[in-house]
C-alpha positions, 0 to 999 in steps of 0.5 A, spaced: 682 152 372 688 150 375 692 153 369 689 159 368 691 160 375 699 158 375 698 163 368 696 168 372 701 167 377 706 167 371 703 174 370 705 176 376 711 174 377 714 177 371 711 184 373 713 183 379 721 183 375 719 188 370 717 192 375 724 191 380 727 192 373 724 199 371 726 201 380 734 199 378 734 202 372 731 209 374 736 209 380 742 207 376 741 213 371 740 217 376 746 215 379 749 217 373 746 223 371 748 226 379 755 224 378 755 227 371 753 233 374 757 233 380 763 232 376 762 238 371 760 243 377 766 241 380 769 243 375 767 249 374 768 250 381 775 249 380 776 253 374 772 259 377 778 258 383 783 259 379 780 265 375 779 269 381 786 266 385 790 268 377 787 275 377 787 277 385 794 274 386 797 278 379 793 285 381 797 285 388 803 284 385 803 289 381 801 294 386 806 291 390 811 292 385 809 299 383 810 301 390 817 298 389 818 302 383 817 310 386 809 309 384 812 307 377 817 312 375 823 306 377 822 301 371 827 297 372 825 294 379 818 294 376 820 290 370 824 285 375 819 284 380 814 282 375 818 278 372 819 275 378 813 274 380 811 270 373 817 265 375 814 264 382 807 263 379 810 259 373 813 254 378 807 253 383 802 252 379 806 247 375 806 243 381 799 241 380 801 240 372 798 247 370 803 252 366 802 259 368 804 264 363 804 272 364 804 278 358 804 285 361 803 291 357 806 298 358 804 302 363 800 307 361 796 314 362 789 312 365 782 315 362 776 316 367 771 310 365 770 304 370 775 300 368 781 306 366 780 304 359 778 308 353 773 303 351 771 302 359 764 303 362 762 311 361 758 312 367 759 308 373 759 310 380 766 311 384 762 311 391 756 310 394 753 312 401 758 317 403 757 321 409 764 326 408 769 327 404 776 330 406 779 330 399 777 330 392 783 331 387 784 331 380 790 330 376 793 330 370 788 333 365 788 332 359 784 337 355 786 333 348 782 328 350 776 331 354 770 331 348 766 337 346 760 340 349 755 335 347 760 329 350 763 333 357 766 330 362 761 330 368 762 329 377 755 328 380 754 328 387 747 325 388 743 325 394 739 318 396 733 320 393 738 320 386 737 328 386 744 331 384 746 336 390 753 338 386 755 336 379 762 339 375 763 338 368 769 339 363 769 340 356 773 342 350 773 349 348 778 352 343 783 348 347 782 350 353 778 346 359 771 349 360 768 348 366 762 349 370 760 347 377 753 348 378 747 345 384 741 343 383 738 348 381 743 354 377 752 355 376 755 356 382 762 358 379 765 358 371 772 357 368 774 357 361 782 356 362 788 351 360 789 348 367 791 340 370 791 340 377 785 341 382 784 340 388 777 340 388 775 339 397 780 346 398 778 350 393 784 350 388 786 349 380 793 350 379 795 352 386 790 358 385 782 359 389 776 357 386 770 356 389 767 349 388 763 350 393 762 342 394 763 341 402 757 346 403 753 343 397 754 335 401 753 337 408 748 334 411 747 328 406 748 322 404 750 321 397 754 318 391 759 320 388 759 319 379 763 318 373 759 320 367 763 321 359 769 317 364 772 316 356 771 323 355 776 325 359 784 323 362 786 324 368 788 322 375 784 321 382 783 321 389 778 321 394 777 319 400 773 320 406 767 316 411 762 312 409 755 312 413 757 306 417 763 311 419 768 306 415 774 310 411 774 310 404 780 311 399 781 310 393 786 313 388 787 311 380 793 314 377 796 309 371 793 302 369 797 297 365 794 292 360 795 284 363 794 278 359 794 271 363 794 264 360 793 258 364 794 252 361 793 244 363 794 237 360 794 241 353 787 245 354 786 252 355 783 253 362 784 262 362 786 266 357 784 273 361 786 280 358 784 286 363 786 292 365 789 293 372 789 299 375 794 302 380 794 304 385 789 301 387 784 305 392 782 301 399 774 302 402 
């Protein structure tokens, strides 16, 4: 009897460590498992900071330096303060054991997609709750590069409810620029010409009248402004105006520069980026 007590006690004893042991165990893989995971979000973090400080900080020196340059037309100063800026960055982030490098592309002629490419978003919206537009200009049309009938270049100015109140399209006709301004019901005014400057809040293509119509159209709504086929068509912007919370909004594209950004640390590639860079770039 009394050995089979102190087996018990035994027993217990030892299940009593198994199970302290399975406790310490479960704690030390947890320890182990959140300071996994804590390293690998720190590290994303710190990549996704790079990243996003690279691409802001190169996009405002070239709007810097294509204000510099006379809008692009001086392109020795543009080259220079870009060049400079690439040693300045190089030598920064060396500091941290980063190397820093930074191809820039040609500037060139901007289509009308999301990104100012040929290949970029077709449709996109340029912007969204507008109470008024004091001006709406489009430059440097390129009916070489507008599709045809079936893949028109269209404005659309919808409404809240997503019901367009204005639209103008433009397509290749012959080499010359179809255009047709409608409502939402029928054609308000057509032109079939060769043409590039327009001016679309005063009632100008070229220098001459044409009646687009578009601030009678817009009065009283709130209403979106969009881009459908943008690479279907080559050419500059500009808008500005209010939104429904009475902030100014500004927005002007007139070239776009391809830029490549490497960041390099202890022999790994952290960021090889390629994007588009329009310029300038619209404040809203």
């Amino acid at each position: 009897m009394k050995r089979l007590n102190e087996s018990g006690q035994m027993i217990l004893i030892a299940s009593f460590i198994i199970g302290i042991g399975i406790v310490v165990l479960t704690v030390m893989l947890n320890n182990i498992v959140y300071a996994s995971n804590t390293a690998s979000e720190s590290s994303i973090e710190t990549n996704v900071f790079d990243f996003s400080n690279v691409v802001q900080t190169t996009t405002e020196a070239y709007e810097k330096a294509y204000a510099d340059s006379n809008n692009g037309y001086d392109n020795a100063t543009f080259d220079a303060y870009m060049a400079n800026y690439s040693e300045k960055m190089t030598e920064s982030y060396s500091l941290s054991g980063f190397m820093f490098s930074l191809d820039s592309g040609a500037l060139q002629d901007t289509y009308l997609s999301q990104n100012g490419l040929g290949n970029g978003n077709n449709d996109w919206a340029v912007i969204e709750r507008v109470n008024y537009t004091d001006a709406f200009l489009l430059g440097r049309l390129n009916v070489s590069t507008l599709g045809n009938e079936s893949n028109k270049f269209v404005i659309e100015a919808n409404n809240q409810s997503g019901t367009t109140i204005w639209s103008a399209s433009f397509f290749n006709s012959s080499g010359n620029i179809n255009l047709n301004v409608c409502n939402s019901s029928s054609i308000l005014n057509s032109k079939n010409d060769s043409f590039s400057e327009i001016n679309i809040t005063y009632n100008e293509i070229d220098g001459g009248f044409f009646d687009f119509d578009f601030s009678n159209q817009v009065a009283g709504e709130t209403y979106s402004i969009k881009f459908i086929n943008g690479s279907q068509a080559m050419g500059t912007f500009l808008m500005s105006g209010d939104l429904v919370n009475r902030d100014p909004f500004y927005i002007e594209r007139v070239e776009v520069v391809n830029s490549t950004m490497k960041l390099n640390k202890n022999g790994h590639l952290e960021i090889n980026v390629t994007i588009p860079i329009t310029l300038p770039k619209g404040q809203i």
